[in-house]
C-alpha positions as CSV (number, residue, x, y, z in Angstrom):
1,X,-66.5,-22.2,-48.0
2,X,-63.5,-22.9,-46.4
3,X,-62.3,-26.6,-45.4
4,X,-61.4,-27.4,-41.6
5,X,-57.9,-28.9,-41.6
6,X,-59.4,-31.5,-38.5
7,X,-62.4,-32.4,-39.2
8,X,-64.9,-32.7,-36.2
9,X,-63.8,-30.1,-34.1
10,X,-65.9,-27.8,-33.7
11,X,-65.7,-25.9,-30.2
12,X,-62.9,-25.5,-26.8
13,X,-63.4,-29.5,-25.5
14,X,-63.3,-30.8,-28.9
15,X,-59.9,-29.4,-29.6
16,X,-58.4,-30.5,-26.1
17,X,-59.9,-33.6,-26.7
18,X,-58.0,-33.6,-30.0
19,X,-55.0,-32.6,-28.8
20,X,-55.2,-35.2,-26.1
21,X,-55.3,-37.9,-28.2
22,X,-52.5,-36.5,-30.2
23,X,-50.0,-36.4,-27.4
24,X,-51.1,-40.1,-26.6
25,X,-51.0,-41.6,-28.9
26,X,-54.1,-43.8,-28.2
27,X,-56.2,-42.9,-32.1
28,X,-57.9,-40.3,-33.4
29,X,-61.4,-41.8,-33.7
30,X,-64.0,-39.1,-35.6
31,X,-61.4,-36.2,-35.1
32,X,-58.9,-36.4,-38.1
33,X,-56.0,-34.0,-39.5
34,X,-56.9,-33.4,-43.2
35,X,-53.5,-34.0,-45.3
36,X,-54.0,-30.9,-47.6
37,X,-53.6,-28.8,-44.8
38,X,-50.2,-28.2,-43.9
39,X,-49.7,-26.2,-41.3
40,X,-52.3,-29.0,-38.8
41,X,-49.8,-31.1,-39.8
42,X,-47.3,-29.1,-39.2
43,X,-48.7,-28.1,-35.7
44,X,-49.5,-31.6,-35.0
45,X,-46.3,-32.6,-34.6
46,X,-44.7,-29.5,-33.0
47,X,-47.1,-30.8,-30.4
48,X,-45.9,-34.1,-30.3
49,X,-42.2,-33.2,-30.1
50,X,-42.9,-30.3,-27.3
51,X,-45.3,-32.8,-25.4
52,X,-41.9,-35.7,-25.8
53,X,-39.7,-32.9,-24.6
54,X,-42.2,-32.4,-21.6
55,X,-42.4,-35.8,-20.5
56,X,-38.6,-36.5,-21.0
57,X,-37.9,-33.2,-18.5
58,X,-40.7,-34.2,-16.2
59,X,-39.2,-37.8,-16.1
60,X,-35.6,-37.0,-15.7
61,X,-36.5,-34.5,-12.8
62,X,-38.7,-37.1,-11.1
63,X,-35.2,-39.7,-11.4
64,X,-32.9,-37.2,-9.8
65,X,-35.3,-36.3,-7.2
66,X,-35.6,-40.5,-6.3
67,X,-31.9,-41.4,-6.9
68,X,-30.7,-38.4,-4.9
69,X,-28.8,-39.4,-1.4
70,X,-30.5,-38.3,1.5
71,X,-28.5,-35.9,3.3
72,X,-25.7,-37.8,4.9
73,X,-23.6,-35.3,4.4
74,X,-24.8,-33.1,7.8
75,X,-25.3,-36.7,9.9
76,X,-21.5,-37.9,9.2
77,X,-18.9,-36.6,11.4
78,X,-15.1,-37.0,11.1
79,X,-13.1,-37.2,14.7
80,X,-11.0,-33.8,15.5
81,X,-7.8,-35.3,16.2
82,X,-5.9,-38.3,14.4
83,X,-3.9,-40.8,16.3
84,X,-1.0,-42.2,15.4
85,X,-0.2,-45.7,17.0
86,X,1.5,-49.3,17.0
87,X,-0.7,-51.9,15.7
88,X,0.7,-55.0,15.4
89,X,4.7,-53.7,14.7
90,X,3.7,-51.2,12.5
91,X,2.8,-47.9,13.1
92,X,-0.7,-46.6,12.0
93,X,-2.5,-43.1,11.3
94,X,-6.2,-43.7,12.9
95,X,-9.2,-41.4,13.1
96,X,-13.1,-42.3,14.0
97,X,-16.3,-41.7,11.9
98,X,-19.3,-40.8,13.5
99,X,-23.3,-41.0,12.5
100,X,-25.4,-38.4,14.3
101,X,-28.7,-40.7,13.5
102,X,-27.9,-43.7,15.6
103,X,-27.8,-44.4,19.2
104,X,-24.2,-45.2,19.3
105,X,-23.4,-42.2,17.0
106,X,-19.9,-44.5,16.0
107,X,-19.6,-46.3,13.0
108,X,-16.3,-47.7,12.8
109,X,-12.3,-46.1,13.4
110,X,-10.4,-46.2,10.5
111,X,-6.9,-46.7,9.3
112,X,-5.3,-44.9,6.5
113,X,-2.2,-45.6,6.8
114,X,0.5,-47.9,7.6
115,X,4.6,-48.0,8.0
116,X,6.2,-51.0,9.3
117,X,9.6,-50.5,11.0
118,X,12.0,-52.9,10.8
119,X,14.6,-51.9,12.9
120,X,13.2,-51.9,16.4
């Protein structure tokens, strides 16, 4: 007669139910790996590792999807031209930004850069 390697499991539900509370971790209760038999062992904790690998995918995917920006990136418009003008004595390259979403649609006009002339 041959010896189970888990003993007390004995049909389909059983050995989900054994696997279950493999991958969680929470106790094995009546259903225990025999530690002559190597290759439950073994396959015990191939599952553990595969079922880790699972829920660290699972997670990560689940983090990207959460953390990802919504999509400005079609909403935010850049004005067509740039203007160049005197601000203040110095002379300044301007352009606008725009936000499709809002009412106003203008967020703010921006300056990128500045040269001050002395010599008029």
């Amino acid at each position: 007669m041959q010896v189970p390697c888990i003993h007390n499991v004995f049909d389909f539900t059983s050995a989900v139910l054994y696997s279950f509370e493999t991958q969680t971790t929470i106790g094995y209760g009546s259903r225990v790996i025999d530690s002559v038999c190597r290759v439950g062992v073994f396959t015990a904790m191939l599952q553990i590792y595969v079922g880790t690998l699972i829920n660290i995918l699972v997670t990560g995917l689940v983090f990207v999807k959460i953390s990802r920006p919504k999509s400005r990136r079609q909403t935010i418009v850049f004005s067509r031209y740039a203007v160049v003008c005197r601000r203040n004595g110095q002379y300044q390259l301007l352009f606008r930004v725009g936000d499709m979403r809002t009412r106003s649609h203008l967020i703010g006009i921006t300056c990128i850069y500045t040269v001050s002339r002395k010599n008029e």
